[in-house]
N, C-alpha and C positions, 0 to 999 in steps of 0.2 A: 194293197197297202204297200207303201213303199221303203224298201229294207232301210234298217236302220244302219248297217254297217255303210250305205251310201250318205245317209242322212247325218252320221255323224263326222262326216269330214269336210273340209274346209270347200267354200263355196268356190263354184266357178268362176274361169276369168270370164271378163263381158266389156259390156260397151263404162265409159266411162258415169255416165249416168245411169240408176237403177228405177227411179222413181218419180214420175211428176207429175203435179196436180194442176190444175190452168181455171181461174172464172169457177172456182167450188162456191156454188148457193145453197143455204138451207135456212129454211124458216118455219118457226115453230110459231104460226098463228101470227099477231104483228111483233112476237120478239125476230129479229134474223142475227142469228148465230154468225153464218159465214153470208159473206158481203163479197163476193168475187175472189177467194182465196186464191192464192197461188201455193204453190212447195215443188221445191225438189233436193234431191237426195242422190249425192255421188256410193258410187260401188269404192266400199271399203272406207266409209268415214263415219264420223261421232258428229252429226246433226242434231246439236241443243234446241229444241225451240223450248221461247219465254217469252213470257204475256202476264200482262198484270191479271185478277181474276174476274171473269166473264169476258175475255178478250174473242174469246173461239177458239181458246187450244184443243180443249177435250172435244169438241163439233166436230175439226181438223180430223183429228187422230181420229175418232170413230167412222169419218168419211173414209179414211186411207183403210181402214179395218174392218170395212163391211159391215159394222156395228149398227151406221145410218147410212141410207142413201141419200144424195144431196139433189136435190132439187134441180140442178144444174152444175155444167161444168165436165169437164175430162180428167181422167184418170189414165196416167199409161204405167205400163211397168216392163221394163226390159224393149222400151221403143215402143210396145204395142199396146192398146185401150183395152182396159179392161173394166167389167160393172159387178162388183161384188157384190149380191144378193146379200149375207150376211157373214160374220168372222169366220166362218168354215170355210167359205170358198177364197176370203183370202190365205188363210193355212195353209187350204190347196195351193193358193201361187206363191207358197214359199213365206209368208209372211205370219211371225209372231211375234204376243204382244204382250209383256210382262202389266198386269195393272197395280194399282197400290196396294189395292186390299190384296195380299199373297194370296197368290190361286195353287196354295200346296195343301193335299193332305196330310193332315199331322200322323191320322193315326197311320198311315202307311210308309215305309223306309224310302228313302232317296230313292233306289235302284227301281221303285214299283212307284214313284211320283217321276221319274224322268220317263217311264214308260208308259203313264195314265191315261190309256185312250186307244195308244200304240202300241200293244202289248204284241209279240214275238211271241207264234205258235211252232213248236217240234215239227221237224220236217216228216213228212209222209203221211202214213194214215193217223199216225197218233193226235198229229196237229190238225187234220184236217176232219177226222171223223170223230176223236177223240175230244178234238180242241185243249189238247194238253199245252202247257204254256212252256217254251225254253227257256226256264228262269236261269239256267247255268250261261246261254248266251249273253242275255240281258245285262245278268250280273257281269258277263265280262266287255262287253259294251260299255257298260256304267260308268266302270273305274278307269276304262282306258276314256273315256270322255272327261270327266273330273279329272284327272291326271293332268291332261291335254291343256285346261284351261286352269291348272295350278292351283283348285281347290281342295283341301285338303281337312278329310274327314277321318274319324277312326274306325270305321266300318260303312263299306257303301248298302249294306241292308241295316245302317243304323236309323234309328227313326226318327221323323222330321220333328215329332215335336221332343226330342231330347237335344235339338239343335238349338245354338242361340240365334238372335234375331238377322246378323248378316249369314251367317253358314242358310239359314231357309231360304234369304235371298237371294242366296247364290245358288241355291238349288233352282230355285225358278227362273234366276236367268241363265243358269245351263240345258235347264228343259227347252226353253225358248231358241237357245245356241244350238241346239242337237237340230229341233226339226226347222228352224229357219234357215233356207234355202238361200233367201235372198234378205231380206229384214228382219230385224229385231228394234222391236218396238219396247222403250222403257217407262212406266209411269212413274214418278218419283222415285225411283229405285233405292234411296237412300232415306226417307222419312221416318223418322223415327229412330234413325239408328244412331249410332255413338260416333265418335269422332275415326277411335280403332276400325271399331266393323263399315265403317262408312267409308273410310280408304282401301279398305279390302274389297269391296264392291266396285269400286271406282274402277281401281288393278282390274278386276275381274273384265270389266266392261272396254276396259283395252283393250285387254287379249282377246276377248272375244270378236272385238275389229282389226285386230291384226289377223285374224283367220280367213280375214277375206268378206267378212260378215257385214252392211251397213247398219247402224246402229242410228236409230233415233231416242235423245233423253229428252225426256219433258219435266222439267225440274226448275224449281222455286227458288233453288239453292243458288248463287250467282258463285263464290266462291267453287265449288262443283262442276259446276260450267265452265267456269275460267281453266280450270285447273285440267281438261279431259276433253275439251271438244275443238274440233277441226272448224268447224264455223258456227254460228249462231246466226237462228231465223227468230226474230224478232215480232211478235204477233200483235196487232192492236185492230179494236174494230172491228172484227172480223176478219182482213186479212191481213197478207203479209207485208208488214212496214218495211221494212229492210232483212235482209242478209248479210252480217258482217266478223270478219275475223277476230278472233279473240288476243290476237299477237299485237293489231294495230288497232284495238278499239277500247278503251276503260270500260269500269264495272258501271262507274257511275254517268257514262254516254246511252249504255244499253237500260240500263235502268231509265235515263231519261227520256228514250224514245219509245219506252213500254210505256210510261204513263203522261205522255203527250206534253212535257216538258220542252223538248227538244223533236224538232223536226225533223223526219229521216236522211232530209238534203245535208243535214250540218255532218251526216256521219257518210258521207254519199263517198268520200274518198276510202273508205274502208271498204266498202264493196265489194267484195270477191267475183273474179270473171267468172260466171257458171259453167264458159262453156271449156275450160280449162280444168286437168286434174287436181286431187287435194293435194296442198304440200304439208307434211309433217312439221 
C-alpha cells in the first residue's frame, strides 16, 4: 500500500496534459450513451463539463473511472493507454472520484473516513502480526492535510455526522485530494447545499487545484462553473460539442450549445488551443 505521508502531498510536475479520451463508444442495447466521445484534461486545471440531461456525462465519467468499459475508443493517462477494468484500478492510477450521493461514513470521524480503506498499521511486528492500527500517525496525517487545504473543523476525530452538509463535503473532497495522485473527479459537489456552504466548497476545490491536482466538476450549476473553472467541455449527443473558456464565452452561449440552440461553430472563436497551457 502506498504511504500516505507520499499520498498526501501535492502532485507531481509532468507533461502539460494529464488525461485523454479519443472515439469513446458505449451502447446500452439500441440506446448509445457515448457516440465517438472525446475529452481531455490539462495537469493542474478546473475542467467543468456540462450537458443538458441524458447528454453522456455520467457514460463519460464512468468510462474515464472504470465504472464502465466503452465499447470503443482510447484512454491515455500521463501520454500512455490505459484499460481500467473497474474504479479500483483507476485509484490505482491515481484517479478519484467524489459522486453525489456523499461516499462518507457518518458513524465514523473525519480522521477514520479520510483513512477508509487505507488505514496505517504500526510499524514492526505490532502492525504486521498484530495488525495494530497507527491511529496517532493518521491523526496526525489528517489535520496536517485539512489544514493544507484550509478546512477547518473542531476536532479531526469529530464525527461526520455532527458535521453540517458542506464540512461532509469537504471531507470527501479532501479524501479524494489526499489519495488522488493525478485526478479528482467531482459529481455535483455542490447539490443541495446553501449558498455559504456552497462557496466553501467552491474555495475548497481551488485549492485543491492549486496543489497541483487536476480537477474535473460535473455540475448543473452554470453560475458555479462560471465562477471556478479554467475551461468548459460542453457535452451533447454523446460527445463532446465544443471546449470553451469561460472569460470569452457567456452563460447563455454554453447553455445554448448544450441544448442545440446554437451551433458549436457560432462559439468556435472561443476555443481554447489544447495544445497550449491553462492560463489563470
Amino acid at each position: 500500500m502506498t504511504d500516505a505521508a507520499d499520498t498526501l502531498s501535492p502532485a507531481a510536475s509532468g507533461p502539460a496534459i494529464v488525461m485523454t479520451a479519443a472515439g469513446l463508444v458505449k451502447r446500452y442495447g439500441h440506446v448509445v450513451a457515448l457516440d465517438g466521445a472525446d475529452f481531455e484534461l490539462a495537469r493542474g486545471e478546473i475542467l467543468a463539463v456540462v450537458g443538458d440531461n441524458g447528454a453522456g456525462k455520467s457514460s463519460l465519467i464512468k468510462a474515464l473511472t472504470g465504472a464502465e468499459i466503452p465499447d470503443r475508443g482510447h484512454i491515455h493517462l500521463d501520454g500512455s493507454e490505459v484499460h481500467f477494468k473497474n474504479p479500483l484500478s483507476a485509484r490505482l492510477s491515481g484517479i478519484e472520484t467524489v459522486y453525489q450521493e456523499l461516499a462518507v461514513a457518518t458513524q465514523l470521524n473525519i480522521t477514520q473516513n479520510l483513512f477508509l480503506g487505507r488505514e496505517l498499521r504500526k510499524p514492526g511486528i505490532l502492525g504486521t502480526l498484530f495488525r495494530q492500527l497507527d491511529k496517532a500517525r493518521m491523526q496526525r496525517q489528517a489535520a496536517d492535510h485539512m489544514r493544507n487545504l484550509g478546512i477547518r473543523v473542531q476536532s479531526i476525530n469529530q464525527k461526520v455526522e455532527t458535521l453540517s452538509g458542506g464540512q461532509r463535503q469537504a471531507v470527501a473532497v479532501a479524501r479524494a485530494a489526499a489519495w488522488g495522485r493525478r485526478v479528482v473527479i467531482l459529481d455535483e459537489p455542490t447539490a443541495a447545499l446553501g449558498v455559504r456552504e456552497t462557496n466553501q466548497v467552491l474555495d475548497l476545490i481551488i485549492r485543491v487545484r492549486d496543489q497541483g491536482l487536476s480537477v474535473v466538476l460535473i455540475s448543473h450549476s452554470m453560475p458555479n462553473v462560471f465562477q471556478i473553472a479554467d475551461r468548459i467541455h460542453i457535452h451533447r449527443l454523446g460527445r463532446r460539442a465544443a471546449v470553451v473558456s469561460p472569460k470569452t464565452t457567456s452563460r447563455s452561449d454554453v447553455v445554448a450549445v448544450m441544448t442545440g440552440a446554437l451551433e458549436p461553430s457560432a462559439v468556435a472563436s472561443a476555443l481554447i488551443n489544447q495544445s497550449v497551457g491553462i492560463g489563470r
